[in-house]
C-alpha positions in Angstrom: -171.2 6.6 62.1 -171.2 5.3 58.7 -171.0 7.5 55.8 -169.9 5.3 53.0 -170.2 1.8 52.3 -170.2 -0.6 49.4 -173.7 -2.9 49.2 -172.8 -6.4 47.6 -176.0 -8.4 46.3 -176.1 -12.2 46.1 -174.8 -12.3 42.8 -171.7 -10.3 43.3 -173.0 -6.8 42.1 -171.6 -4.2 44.1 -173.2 -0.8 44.3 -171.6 2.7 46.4 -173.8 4.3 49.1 -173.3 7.9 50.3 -172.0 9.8 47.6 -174.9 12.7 48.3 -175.3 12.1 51.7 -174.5 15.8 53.7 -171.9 16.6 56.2 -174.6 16.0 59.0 -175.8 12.6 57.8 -174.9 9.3 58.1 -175.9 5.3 56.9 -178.1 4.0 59.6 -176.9 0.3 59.8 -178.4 -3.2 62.2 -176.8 -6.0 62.6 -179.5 -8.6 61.6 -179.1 -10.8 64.1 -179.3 -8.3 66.6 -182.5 -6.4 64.9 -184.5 -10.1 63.9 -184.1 -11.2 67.8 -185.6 -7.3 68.9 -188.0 -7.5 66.4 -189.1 -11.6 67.4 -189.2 -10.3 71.5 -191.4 -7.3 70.6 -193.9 -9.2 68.3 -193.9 -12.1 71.2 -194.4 -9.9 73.8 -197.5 -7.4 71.8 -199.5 -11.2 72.0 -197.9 -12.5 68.2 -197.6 -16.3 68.1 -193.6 -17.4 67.2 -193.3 -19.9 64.7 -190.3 -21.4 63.6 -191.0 -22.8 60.4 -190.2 -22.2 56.5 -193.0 -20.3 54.1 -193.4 -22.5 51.3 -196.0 -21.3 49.5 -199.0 -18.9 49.7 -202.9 -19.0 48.5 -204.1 -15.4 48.3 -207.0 -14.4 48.9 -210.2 -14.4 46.2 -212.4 -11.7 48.7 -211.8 -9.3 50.9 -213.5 -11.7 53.0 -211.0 -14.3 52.9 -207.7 -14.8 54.2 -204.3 -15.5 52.8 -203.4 -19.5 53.6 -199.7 -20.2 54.1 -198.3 -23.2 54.2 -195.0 -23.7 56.0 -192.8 -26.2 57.5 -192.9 -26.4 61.1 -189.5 -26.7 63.0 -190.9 -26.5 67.1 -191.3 -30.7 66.6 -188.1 -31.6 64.6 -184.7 -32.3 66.0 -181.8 -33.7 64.7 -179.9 -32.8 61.6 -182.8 -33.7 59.0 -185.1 -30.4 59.8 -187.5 -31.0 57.8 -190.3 -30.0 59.5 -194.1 -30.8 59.6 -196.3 -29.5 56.8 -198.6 -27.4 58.3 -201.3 -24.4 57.3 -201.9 -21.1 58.3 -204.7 -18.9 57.8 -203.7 -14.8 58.3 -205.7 -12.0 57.4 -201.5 -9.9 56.4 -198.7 -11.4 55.5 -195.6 -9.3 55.5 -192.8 -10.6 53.7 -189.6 -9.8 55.5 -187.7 -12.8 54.7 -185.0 -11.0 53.1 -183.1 -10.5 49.7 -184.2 -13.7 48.3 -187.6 -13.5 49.2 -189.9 -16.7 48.8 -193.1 -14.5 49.8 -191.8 -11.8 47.2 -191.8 -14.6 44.7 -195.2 -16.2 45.7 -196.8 -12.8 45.1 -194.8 -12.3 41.8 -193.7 -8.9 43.0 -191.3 -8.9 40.0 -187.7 -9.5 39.6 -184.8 -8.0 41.0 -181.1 -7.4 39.9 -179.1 -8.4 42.8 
């Protein structure tokens, strides 16, 4: 069990976790790896459609009638070293951006900056 730890961002700023934890708590920790694969196994098997691709940019939404457009590279076709993908669209009704620290759907959305 974890009970102290030092978070480093991108940019080298280092910030200490569990100074007011209690005696009977701890820092619940994944391994990403580990906890994206879970996470890609459970969505596939509750009837989501796995894409691997990269976001690239969003169009939200002008109605509640609408839906949010992504468009994203598409990897499933591309081999070799180039990866570049096929352009495609995507037409969702939620988009949740769990793409991590760096966030390209944070930024598409303009959810603001942050000081890593």
């Amino acid at each position: 069990k974890v009970r102290k730890m030092t978070m480093i961002s991108p940019t080298n700023k280092e910030v200490q976790i569990g100074q007011t934890l209690k005696d009977d708590e701890f820092i619940g920790m994944v391994r990403r790896e580990v906890m994206d694969d879970f996470l890609r196994k459970r969505a596939n098997e509750s009837g989501c459609t796995l894409i691997n691709g990269l976001f690239m940019s969003m169009t939200l939404p002008k109605s509640k009638e609408e839906s949010y457009v992504l468009t994203y590279n598409d990897f499933a076709e591309s081999d070799g070293t180039s990866r570049q993908g096929v352009k495609k669209t995507l037409e969702v009704d939620v988009v949740i951006g769990a793409d991590g620290a760096n966030s390209r759907v944070a930024k598409e959305i303009d959810a603001g900056d942050y000081e890593y």
